[in-house]
N, C-alpha and C positions, 0 to 999 in steps of 0.2 A: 218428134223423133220416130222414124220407123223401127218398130222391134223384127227384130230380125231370127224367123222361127225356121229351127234345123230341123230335116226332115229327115231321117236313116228310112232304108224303100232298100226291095227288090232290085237287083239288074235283069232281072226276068220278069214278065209280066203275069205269071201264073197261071190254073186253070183257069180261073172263074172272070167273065166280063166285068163282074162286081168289081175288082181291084182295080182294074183300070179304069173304071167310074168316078169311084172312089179316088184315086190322083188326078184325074183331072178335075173333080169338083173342091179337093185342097187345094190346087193351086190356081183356081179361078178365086176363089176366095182370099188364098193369100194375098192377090194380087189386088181386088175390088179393095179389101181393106187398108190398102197402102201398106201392105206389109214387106220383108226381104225374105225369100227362099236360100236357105244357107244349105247346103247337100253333096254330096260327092261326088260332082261332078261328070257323072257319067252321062250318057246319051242313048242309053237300051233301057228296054225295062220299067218298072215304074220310075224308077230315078227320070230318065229320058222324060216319060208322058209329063209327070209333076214340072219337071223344069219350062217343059215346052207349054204345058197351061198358062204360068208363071206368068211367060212371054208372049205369050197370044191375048193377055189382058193387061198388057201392059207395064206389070211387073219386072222388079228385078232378080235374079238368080248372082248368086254367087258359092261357082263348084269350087270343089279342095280336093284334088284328086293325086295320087302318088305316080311317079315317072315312068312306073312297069305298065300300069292301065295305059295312059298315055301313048305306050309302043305298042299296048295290043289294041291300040285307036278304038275305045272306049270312051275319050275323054267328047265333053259337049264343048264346042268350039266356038257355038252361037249365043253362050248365056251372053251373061250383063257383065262376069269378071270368072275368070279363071286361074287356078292357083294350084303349079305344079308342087310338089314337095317329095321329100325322097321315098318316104316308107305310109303303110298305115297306122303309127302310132302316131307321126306328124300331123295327119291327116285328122285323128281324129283328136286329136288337141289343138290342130288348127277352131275346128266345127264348134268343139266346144266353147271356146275361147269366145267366137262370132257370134255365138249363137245365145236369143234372150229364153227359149225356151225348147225344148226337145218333141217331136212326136217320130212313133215309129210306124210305120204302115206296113203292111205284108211284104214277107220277105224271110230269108233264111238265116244263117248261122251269122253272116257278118251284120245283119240287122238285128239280131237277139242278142250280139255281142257291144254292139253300139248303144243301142238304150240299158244294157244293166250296166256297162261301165258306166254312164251316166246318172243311171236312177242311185246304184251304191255311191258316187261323187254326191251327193246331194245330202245322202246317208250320213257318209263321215263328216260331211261338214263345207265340201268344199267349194257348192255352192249352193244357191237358193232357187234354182231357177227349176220350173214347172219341168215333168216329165208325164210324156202321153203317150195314150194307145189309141189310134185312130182305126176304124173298121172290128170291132169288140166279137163281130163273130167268129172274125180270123184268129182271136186274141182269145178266145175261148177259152179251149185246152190249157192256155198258159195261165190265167186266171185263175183256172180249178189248182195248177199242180201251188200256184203261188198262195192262194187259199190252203191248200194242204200244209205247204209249209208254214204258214202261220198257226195253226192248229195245232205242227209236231213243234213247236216253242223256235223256230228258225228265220222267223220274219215277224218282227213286233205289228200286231194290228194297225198301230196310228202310221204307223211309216207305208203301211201295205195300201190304205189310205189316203196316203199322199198319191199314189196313183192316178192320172185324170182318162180314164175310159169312155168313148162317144164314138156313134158311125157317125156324128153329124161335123160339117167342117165348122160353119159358124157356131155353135154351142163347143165344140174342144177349144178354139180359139178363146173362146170368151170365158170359158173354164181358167183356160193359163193366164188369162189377164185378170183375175179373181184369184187366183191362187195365193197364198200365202203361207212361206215355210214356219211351219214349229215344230217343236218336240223333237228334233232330228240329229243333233251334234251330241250323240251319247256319250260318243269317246271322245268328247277335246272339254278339255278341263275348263273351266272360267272363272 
């Protein structure tokens, strides 16, 4: 069975060559490994590079993109499946749904927005599935403030823990296939 790992990315490519190194060496990997690229669909940016590595190794890509992107032709029209839907809260219940594991790669507010709605899902309860920081220099700054909030009593240590942080593609990959959730469903009764 192919696991099928969501990637939340940039629609811009950033300052640094680094980031765009970096997507294409995920998604050459994704790809050697028989894996599925689950992403939103876009075609700019690191979204674009990661999909297009994906498909240049023969990989499959499958976007999930909403119908405004779409008009502001954004959407990648070349993956493996395309999947318009109305809004982004579809979008990214779509991804989660598809998806056996999360990683976020550099990127702005709807990338920082996509991995904690995730990583807190995992939190309550509502699923088990691996959440990752790929490129950890990028991910720096958010490390230290997330470490801070563990310290002011606001993010339990073992949860902060469940974290899987690596520049490298083949070790985060092999990280989430090792992963295993515990200690994490504080609020649902048993």
């Amino acid at each position: 069975m192919k696991k099928n790992i969501c990637v939340f990315c940039g629609a811009s490519e950033g300052n640094r060559a680094e980031y765009r190194v970096a997507a294409e060496q995920l998604g050459q990997t994704i790809a050697k490994q028989n894996r599925r690229l689950i992403y939103g669909g876009g075609n700019k940016g690191l979204m674009g590079i990661i999909a297009n590595a994906v498909l240049a190794n023969g990989g499959e890509v499958i976007g999930v993109i909403p119908e405004r992107l779409v008009k502001a032709e954004t959407a990648h029209h070349g993956i493996t499946q395309l999947e318009v839907v109305q809004n982004m809260h579809q979008r990214k219940a779509r991804l989660a749904e598809l998806a056996d594991g999360f990683i976020a790669m550099p990127g702005g507010t709807g990338t920082l927005e996509e991995i904690f709605e995730v990583w807190t899902a995992m939190q309550i309860g509502y699923h088990e599935k691996p959440v990752a920081l790929f490129n950890s220099q990028f991910w720096q700054p958010l490390l230290n403030f997330l470490k801070h909030a563990v310290q002011e009593g606001f993010i339990r240590e073992s949860f902060y823990n469940t974290l899987i942080v690596s520049d490298n593609a083949t070790n985060i990959l092999q990280k989430m296939d090792d992963f295993i959730a515990k200690d994490l469903q504080r609020w649902v009764k048993k």
